[in-house]
C-alpha positions in Angstrom: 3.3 40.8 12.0 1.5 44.4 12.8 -1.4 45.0 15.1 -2.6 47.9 16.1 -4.6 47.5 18.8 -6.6 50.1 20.7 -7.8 50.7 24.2 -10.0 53.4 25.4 -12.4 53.9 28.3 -15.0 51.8 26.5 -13.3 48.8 26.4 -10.7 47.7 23.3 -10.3 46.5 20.0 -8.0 45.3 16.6 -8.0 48.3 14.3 -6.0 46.3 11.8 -3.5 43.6 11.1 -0.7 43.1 8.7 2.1 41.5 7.7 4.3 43.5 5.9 5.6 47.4 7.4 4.6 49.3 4.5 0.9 48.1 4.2 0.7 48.7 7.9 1.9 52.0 7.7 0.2 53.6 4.9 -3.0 52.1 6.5 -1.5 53.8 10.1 -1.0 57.1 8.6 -5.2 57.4 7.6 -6.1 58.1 11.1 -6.5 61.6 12.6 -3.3 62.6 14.8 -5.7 63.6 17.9 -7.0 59.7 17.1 -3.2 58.2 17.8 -2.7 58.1 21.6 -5.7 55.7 21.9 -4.1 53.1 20.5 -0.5 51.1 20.1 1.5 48.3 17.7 1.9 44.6 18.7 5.2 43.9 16.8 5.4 40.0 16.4 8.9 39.3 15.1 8.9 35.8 12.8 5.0 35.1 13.2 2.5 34.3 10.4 -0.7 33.1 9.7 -2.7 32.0 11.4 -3.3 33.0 15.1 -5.9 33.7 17.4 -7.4 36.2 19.4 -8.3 35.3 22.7 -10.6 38.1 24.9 -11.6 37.1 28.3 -11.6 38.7 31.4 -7.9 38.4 31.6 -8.0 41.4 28.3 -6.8 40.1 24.7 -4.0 37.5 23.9 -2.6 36.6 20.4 -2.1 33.0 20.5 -1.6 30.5 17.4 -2.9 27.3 17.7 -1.0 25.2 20.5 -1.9 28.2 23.1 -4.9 28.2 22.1 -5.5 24.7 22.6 -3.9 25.0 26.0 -6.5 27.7 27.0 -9.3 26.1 26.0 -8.1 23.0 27.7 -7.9 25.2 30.6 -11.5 26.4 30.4 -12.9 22.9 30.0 -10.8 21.3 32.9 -9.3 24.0 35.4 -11.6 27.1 35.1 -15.2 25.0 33.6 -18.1 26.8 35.7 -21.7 25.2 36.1 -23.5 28.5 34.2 -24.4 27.0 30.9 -24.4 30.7 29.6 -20.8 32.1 30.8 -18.9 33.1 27.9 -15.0 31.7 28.8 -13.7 33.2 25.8 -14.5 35.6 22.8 -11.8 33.7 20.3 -11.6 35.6 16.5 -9.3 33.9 13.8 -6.4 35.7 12.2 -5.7 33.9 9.1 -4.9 37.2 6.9 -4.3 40.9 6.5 -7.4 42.4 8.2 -8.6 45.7 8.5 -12.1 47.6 9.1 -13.2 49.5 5.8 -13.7 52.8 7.6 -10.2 53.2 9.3 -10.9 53.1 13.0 -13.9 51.4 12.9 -14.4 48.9 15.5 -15.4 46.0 13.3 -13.9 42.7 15.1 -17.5 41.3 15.2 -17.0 40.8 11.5 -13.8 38.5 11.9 -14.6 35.1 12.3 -15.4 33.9 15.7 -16.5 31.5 18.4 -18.3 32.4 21.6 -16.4 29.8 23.8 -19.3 28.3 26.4 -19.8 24.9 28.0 -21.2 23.7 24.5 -18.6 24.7 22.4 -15.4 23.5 25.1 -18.1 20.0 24.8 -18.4 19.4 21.7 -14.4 20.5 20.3 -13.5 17.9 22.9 -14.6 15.0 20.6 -13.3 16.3 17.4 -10.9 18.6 18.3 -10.3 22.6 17.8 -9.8 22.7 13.9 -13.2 21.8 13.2 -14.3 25.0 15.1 -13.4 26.6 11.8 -14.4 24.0 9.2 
């Protein structure tokens, strides 16, 4: 698994994700040189389908499902604040290649995603985190 991820002084995001080298390569290979020191590769050795993204305040985590069961766990339990409107989490599924259609575009709102608030940690309590995605 390939991800190149990108941080800059406006914040960060996923400029694409892969699973095999050569279609992360020739994808790598479209952006400008000048372009290249913004961002880095996540090499995953032996993972697949399907993970999570996980931005919070702590930055961005790849986590498949157990962690990201523990971590919304830990938002319900350990970290739950009274603000009905605090976002804990900012959690995108992975569950193929992935890329923007303009090569550097920052398109992660497109991915599919949860906004992880009081709500949402309430009501995946009862019927648990798949059906988030259902």
């Amino acid at each position: 698994m390939f991800i190149i991820h990108v941080e800059s002084v406006d914040g960060w995001w996923i400029r694409g994700v892969f699973s095999q080298p050569d279609s992360f390569e020739e994808y790598l290979a479209l952006f400008p040189d000048d372009e290249y020191w913004k961002q880095y590769v996540v090499k995953m050795e032996k993972r697949s389908y399907l993970f999570y993204i996980c931005e919070d305040q702590d930055g961005c985590r790849f986590l498949w499902e157990n962690g990201i069961i523990d971590e919304l766990e830990r938002y319900a339990h350990e970290l739950r604040r009274e603000d009905e409107r605090w976002c804990y989490t900012n959690l995108h599924r992975i569950d193929r290649n992935w890329r923007p259609k303009h090569p550097g575009d920052d398109c992660m709102g497109l991915l599919p995603h949860h906004h992880v608030a009081n709500s949402v940690l309430d009501w995946i309590e009862r019927p648990r985190f798949q059906a988030l995605w259902d």
